[in-house]
KELUMKOL-836262 format. One record per residue: residue in one letter; x, y, z negated of N, C-alpha, C in turn. Coordinates in steps of 0.02 Angstrom, whole numbers, plus 50000, padded with zeros to 5 digits. Each point is the difference from the previous one (the first is absolute). Last residue first. Layout:
N
AXYZXYZXYZ...
This chain:
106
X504494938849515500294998550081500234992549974X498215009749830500645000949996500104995350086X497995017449914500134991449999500945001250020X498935019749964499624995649947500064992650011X500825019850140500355001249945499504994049929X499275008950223500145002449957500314997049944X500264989350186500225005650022499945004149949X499164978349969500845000350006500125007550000X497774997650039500324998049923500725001249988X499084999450220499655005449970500225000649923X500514978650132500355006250020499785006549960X498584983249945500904998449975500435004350037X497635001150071500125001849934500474999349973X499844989150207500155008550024500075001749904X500364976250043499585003649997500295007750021X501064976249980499454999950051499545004749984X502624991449954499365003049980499675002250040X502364987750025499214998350015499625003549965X502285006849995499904997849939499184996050039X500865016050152500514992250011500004996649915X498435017750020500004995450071500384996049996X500435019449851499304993349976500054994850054X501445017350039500284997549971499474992449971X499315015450162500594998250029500234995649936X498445015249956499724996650035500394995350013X500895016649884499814995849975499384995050044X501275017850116500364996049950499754991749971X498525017050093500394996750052500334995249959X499215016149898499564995149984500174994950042X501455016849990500004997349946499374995449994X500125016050172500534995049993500154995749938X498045015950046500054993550028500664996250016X500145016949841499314995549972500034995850073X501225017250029500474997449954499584993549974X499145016250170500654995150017500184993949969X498425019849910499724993250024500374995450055X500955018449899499754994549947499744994750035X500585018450131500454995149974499774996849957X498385012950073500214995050042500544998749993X499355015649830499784995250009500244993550056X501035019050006500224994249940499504995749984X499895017150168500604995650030500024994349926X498055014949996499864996350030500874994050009X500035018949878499464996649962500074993750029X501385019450091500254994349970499504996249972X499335006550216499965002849957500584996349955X499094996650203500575000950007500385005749931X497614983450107500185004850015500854999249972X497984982349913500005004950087500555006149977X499964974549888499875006949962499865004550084X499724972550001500315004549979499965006050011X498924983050149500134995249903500655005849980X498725004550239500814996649977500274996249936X497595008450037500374995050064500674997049996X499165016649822499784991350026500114995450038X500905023249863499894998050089499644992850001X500015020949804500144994250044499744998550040X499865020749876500634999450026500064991150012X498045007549919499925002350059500695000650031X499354992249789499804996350052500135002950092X501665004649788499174999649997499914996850044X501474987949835499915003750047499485004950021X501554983049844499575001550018499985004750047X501324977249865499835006150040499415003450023X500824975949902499825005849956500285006750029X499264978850094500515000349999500335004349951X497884982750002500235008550007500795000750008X498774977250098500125003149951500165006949974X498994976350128500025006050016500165003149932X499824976650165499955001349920500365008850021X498994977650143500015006449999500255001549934X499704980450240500014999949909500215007149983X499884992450240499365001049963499915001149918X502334994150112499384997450016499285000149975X501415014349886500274993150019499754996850061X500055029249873499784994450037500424993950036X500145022049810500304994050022499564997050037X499925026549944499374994849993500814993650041X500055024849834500384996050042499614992650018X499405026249923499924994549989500354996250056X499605026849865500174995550096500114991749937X498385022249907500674993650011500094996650041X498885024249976499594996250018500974995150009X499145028049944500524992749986499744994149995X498745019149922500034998950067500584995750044X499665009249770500565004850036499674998150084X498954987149808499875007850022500505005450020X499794974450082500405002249934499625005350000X499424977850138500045006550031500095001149918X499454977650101500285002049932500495009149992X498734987750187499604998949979500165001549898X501364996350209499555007149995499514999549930X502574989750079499184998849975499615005449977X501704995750212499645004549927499604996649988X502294988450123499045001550033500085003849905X502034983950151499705004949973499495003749976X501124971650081499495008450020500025004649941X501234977850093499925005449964499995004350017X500174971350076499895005750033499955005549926X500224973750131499955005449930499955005650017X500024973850087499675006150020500045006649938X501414975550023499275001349994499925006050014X501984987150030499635000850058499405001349972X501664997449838499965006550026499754998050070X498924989549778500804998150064499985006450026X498704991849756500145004950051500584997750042
């Protein structure tokens, strides 16, 4: 990884893992240049208090202000560790995603 590559973090539901409260897990997606690794962040939500467009909670609720601080706190810290792998040459989004949770060591 150099930092003239293309990165980028996205937000997004995985819908597709809906709770019986209806609580649907926000997921944090790493993209490299086309390279992808995606992970739960371990939050949830319903569906209908997010914003998509913006990649965070809608409105002015405390639910919503702490979610979208969390999800501050997750893309700065994946920031972080993006930043730190890069100048170590690692060449994967999954080593950022790793690093970040806490299963590969910085």
């Amino acid at each position: 990884m150099n930092f003239s590559q293309t990165v980028s973090i996205l937000f997004w539901l995985n819908r597709s893992k809906v709770n019986n409260k209806s609580l649907v897990p926000i997921w944090v997606r790493i993209t490299e240049d086309g390279k992808r690794a995606e992970c739960s962040i371990q939050k949830q939500i319903l569906p209908g208090l997010w914003a998509a467009k913006h990649n965070k909670a809608k409105g002015n609720s405390p639910e919503a202000r702490s979610i979208n601080h969390y999800l501050v706190m997750v893309q700065v810290e994946t920031t972080k560790h993006y930043s730190i792998l890069s100048t170590k040459d690692v060449d994967t989004v999954e080593d950022v995603k790793n690093s970040y949770r806490g299963t590969k060591e910085v």
